[in-house]
Backbone as CSV, one residue per row, in Angstrom:
resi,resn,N_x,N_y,N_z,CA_x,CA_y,CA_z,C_x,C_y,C_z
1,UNK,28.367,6.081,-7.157,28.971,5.009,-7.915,29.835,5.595,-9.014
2,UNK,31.139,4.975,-9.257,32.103,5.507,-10.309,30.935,5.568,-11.535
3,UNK,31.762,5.991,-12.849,30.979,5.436,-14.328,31.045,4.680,-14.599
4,UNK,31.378,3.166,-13.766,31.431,2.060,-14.817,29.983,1.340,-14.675
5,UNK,29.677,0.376,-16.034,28.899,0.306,-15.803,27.712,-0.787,-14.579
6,UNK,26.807,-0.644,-14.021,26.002,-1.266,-13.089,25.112,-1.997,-13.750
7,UNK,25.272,-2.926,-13.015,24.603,-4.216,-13.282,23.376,-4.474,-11.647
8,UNK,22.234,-5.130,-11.851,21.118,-5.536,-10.739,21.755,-6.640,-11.120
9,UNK,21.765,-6.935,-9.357,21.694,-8.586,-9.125,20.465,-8.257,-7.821
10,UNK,21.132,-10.066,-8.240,19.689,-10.755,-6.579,20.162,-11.640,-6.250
11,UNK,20.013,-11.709,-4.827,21.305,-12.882,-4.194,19.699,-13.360,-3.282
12,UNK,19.705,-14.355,-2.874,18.954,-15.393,-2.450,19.594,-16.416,-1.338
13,UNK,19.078,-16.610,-0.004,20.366,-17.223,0.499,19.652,-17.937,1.730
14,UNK,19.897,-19.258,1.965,19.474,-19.951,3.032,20.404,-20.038,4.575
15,UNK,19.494,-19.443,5.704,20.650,-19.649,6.526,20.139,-20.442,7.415
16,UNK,20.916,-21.263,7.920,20.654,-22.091,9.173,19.440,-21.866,9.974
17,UNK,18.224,-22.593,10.572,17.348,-22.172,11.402,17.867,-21.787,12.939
18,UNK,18.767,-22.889,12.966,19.359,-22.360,14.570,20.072,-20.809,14.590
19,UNK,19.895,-19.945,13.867,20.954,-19.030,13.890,19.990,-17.809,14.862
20,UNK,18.757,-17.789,14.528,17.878,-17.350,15.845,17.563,-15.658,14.945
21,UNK,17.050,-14.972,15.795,16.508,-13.505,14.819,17.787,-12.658,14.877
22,UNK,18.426,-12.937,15.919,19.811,-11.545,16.028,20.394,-11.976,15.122
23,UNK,21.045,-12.946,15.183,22.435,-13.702,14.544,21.736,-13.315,12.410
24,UNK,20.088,-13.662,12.358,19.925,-13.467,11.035,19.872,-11.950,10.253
25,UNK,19.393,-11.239,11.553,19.159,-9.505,11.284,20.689,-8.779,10.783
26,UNK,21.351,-9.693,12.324,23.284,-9.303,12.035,23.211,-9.512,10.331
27,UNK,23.593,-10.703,10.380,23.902,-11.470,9.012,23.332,-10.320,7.509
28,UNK,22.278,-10.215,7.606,21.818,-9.016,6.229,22.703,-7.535,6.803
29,UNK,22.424,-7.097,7.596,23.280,-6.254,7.993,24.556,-6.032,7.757
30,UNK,25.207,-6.997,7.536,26.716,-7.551,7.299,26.632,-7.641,5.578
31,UNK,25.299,-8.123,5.011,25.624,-8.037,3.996,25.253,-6.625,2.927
32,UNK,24.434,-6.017,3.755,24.167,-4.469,2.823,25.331,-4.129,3.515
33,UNK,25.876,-3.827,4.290,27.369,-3.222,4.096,28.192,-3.365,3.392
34,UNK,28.456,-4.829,2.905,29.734,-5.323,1.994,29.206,-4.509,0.502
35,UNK,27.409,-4.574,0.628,27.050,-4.415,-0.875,27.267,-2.767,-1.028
36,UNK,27.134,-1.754,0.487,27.437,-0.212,0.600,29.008,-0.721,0.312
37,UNK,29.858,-1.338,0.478,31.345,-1.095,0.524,31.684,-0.855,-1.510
38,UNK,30.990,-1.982,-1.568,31.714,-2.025,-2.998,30.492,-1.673,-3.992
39,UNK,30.080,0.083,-3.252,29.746,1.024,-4.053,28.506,0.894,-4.643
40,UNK,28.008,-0.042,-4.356,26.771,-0.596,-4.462,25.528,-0.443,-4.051
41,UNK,24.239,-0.014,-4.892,22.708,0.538,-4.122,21.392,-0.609,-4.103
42,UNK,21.457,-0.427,-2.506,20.648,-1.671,-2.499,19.166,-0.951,-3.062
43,UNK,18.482,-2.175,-3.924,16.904,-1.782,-4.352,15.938,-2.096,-3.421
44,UNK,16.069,-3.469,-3.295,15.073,-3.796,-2.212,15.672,-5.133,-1.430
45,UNK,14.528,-5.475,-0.479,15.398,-6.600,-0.049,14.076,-7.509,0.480
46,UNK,14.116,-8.685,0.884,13.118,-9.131,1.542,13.306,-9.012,3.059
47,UNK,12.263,-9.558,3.555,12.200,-10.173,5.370,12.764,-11.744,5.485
48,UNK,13.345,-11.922,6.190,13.619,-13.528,6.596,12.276,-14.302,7.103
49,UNK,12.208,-15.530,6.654,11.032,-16.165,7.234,11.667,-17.065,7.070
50,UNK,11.566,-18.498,8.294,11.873,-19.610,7.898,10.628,-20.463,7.152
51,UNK,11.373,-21.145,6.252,11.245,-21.661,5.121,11.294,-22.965,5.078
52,UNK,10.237,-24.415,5.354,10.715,-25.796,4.889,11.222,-25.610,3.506
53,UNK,12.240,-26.768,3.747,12.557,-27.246,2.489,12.141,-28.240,1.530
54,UNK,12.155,-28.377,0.440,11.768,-29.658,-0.151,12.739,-30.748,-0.091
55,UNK,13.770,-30.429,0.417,14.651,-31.659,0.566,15.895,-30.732,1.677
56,UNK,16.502,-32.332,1.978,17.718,-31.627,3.273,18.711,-31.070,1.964
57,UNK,19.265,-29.396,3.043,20.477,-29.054,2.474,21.365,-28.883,3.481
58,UNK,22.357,-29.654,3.268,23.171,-29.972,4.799,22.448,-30.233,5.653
59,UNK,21.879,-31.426,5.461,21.137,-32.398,6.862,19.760,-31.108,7.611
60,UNK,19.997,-30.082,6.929,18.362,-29.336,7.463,17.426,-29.185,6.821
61,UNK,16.319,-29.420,7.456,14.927,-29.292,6.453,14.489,-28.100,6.267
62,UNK,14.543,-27.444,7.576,14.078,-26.016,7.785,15.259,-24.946,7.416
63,UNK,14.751,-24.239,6.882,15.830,-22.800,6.959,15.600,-21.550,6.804
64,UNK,16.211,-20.850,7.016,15.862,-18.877,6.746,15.830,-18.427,5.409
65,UNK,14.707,-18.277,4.643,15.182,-17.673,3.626,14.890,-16.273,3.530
66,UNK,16.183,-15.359,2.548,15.753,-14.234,2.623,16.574,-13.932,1.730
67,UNK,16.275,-12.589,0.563,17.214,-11.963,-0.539,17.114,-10.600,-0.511
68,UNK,18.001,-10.334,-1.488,18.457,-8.993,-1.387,18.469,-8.202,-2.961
69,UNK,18.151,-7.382,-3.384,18.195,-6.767,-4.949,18.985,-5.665,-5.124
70,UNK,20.507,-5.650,-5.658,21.144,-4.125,-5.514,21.463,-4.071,-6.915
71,UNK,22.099,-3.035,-7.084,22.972,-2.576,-8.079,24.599,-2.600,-8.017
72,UNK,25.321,-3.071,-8.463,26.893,-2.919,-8.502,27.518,-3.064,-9.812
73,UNK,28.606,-2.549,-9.890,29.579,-3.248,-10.908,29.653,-4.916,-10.886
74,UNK,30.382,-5.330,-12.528,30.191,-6.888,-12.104,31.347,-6.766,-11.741
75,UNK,32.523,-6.541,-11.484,34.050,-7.239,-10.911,33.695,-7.621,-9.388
76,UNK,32.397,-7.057,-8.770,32.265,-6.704,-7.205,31.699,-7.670,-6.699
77,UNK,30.640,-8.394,-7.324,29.619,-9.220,-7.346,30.479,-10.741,-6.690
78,UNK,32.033,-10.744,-7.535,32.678,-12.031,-6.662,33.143,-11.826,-5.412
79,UNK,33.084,-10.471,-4.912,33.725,-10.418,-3.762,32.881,-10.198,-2.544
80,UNK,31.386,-9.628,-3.088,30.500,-10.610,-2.472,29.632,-11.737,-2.132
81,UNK,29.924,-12.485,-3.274,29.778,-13.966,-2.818,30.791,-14.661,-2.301
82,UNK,32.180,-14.071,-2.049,33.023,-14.460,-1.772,32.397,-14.365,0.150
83,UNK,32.260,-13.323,0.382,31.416,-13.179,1.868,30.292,-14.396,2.546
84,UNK,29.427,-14.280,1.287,28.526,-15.714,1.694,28.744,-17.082,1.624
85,UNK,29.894,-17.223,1.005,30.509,-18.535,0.455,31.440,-18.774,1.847
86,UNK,31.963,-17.684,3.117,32.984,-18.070,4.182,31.925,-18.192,5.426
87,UNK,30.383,-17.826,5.299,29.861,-17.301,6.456,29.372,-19.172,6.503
88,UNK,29.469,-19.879,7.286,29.523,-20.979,8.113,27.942,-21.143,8.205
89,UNK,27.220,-19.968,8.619,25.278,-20.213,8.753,24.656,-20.189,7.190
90,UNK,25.490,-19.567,6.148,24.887,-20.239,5.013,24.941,-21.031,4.192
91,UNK,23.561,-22.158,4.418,23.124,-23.819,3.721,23.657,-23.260,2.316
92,UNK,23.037,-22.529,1.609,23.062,-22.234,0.156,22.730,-20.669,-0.151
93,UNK,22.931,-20.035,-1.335,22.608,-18.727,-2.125,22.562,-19.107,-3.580
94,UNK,21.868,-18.259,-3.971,22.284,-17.907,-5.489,21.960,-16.696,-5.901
95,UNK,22.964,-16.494,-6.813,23.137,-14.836,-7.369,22.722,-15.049,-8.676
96,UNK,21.618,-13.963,-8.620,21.178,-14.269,-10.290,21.210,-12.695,-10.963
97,UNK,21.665,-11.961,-12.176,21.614,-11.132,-13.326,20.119,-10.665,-13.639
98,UNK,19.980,-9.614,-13.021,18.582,-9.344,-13.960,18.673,-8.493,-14.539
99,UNK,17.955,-8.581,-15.786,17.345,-7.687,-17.250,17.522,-6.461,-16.823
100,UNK,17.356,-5.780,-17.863,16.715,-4.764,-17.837,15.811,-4.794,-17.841
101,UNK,15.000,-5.819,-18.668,13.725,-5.727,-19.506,12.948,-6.567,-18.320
102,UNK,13.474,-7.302,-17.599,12.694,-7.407,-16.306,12.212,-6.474,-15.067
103,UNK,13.378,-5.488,-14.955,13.252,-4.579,-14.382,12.191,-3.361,-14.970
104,UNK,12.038,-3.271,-16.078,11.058,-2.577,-17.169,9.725,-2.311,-16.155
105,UNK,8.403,-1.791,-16.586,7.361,-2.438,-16.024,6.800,-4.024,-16.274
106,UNK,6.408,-4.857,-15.341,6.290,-6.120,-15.808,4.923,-5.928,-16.168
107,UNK,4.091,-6.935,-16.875,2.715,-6.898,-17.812,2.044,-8.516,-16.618
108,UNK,1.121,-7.839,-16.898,0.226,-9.343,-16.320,0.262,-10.413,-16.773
109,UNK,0.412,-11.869,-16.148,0.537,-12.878,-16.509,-1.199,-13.038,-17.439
110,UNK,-1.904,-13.169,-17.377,-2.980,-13.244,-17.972,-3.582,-11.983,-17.845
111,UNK,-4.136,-12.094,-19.073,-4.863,-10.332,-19.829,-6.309,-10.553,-18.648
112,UNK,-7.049,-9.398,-18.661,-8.320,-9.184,-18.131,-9.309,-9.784,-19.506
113,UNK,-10.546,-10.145,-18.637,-11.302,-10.819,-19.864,-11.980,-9.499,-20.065
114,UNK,-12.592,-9.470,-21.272,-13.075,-8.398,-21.668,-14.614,-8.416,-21.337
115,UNK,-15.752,-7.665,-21.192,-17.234,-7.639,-20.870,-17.628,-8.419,-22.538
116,UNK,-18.252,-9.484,-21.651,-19.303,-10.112,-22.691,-19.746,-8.709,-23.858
117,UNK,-19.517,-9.387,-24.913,-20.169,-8.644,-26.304,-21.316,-9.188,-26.246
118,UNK,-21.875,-8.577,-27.654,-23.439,-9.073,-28.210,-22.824,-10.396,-29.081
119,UNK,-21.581,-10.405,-29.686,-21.592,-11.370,-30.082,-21.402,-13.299,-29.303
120,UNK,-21.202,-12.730,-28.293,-20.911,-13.844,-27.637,-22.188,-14.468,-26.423
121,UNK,-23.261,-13.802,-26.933,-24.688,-14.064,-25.755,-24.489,-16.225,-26.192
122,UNK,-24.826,-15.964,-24.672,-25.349,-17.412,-24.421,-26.406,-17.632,-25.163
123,UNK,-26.495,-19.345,-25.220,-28.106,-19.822,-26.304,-29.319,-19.025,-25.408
124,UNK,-29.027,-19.204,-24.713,-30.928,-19.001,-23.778,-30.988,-17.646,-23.822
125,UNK,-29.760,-16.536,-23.856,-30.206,-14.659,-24.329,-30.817,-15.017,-25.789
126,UNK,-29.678,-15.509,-26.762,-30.580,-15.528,-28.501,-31.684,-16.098,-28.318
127,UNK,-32.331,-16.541,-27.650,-33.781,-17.608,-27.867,-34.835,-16.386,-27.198
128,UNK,-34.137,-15.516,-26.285,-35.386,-14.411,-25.880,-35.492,-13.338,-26.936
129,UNK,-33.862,-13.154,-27.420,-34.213,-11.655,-28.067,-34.997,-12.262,-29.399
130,UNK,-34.944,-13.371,-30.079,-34.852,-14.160,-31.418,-36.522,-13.906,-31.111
131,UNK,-37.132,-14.646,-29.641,-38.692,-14.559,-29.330,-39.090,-13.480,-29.195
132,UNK,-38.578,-12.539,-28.303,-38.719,-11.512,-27.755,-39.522,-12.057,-26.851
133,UNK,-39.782,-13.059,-25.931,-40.326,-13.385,-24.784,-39.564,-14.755,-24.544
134,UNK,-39.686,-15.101,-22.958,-39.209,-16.089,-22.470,-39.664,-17.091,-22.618
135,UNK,-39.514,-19.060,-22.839,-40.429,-19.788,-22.616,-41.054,-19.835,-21.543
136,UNK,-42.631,-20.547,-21.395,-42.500,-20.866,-19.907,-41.944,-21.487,-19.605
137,UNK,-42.342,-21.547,-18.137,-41.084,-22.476,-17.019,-42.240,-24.229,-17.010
138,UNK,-41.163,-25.244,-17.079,-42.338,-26.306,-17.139,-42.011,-26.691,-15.421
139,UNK,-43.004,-27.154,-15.116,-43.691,-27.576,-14.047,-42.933,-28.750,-13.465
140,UNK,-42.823,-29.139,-12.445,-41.919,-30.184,-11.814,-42.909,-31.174,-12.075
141,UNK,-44.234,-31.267,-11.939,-45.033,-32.350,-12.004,-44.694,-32.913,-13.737
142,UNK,-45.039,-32.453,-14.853,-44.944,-32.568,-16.029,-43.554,-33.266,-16.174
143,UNK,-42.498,-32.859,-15.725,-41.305,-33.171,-15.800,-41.278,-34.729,-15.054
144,UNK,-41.957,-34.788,-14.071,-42.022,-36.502,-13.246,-43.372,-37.326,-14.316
145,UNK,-44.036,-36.575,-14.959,-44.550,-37.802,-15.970,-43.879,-37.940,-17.370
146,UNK,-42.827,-37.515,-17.677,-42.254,-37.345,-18.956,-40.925,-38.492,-18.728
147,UNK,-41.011,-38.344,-16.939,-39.842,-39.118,-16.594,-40.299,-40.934,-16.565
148,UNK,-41.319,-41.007,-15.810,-42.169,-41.587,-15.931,-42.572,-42.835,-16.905
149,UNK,-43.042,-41.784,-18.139,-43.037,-42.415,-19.247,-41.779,-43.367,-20.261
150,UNK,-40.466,-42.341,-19.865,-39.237,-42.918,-20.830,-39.391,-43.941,-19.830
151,UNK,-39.224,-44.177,-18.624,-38.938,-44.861,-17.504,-39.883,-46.283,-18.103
152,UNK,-41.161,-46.352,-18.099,-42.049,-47.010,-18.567,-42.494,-47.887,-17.083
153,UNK,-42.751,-46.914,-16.153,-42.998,-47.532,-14.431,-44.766,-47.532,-14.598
């Protein structure tokens, strides 16, 4: 790549279900080339899977989705959407800018919980260590005359 500077994108792109596995394999194929033409390193990319939609885009429910993550200059970036914008099998794309700071290491959506402390014991641990023995266990019978009684049967 010259020195200017590179920018990550991610292009995202729905293609027709009728277009079948060749016609979709072609199709990415066609497009890491345009993205090798204009000097560009692909990062990663996905697999195609068809995809319902939540609503029709151009009268289809179903479609191929599949994206792509490279690096390029930005002047380049229109001249490949200019590619997906003429190809006839794609419903929709979008090209989105990512961070740096996305690209960074990402952090977990929620932290790990930490191991129970001493400060956080449940009532029934403080009531053993507080005793230093367990209550007994009451009896199912005792428990049906206590019931019994509120009951007033």
């Amino acid at each position: 790549m010259p020195d200017g500077e590179t920018t990550i994108y991610e292009i995202a792109y729905l293609l027709n279900d009728e277009c079948g596995e060749e016609k979709t394999l072609a199709f990415a194929n066609k497009l890491r080339e345009a993205i090798a033409d204009k000097e560009g390193l692909i990062i990663s990319e996905g697999t195609p899977k068809k995809q319902p939609l939540a609503y029709p885009v151009k009268e289809k429910n179903v479609a191929i989705l599949n994206w792509v993550k490279f690096a390029t200059e930005p002047q380049f970036l229109e001249e490949i959407e200019e590619l997906l914008k003429k190809d006839t099998n794609i419903l929709r794309f979008l090209a989105t800018k990512k961070s740096k700071k996305e690209e960074a290491a990402k952090k977990p959506m929620f932290k790990p919980k930490s191991p129970l402390s001493q400060t956080t014991m449940s009532k029934t641990e403080k009531q053993k260590t507080e005793e230093g023995q367990e209550k007994p266990a009451i009896k199912e019978e005792e428990i049906d005359k206590k019931l019994e009684e509120l009951l007033g049967e």
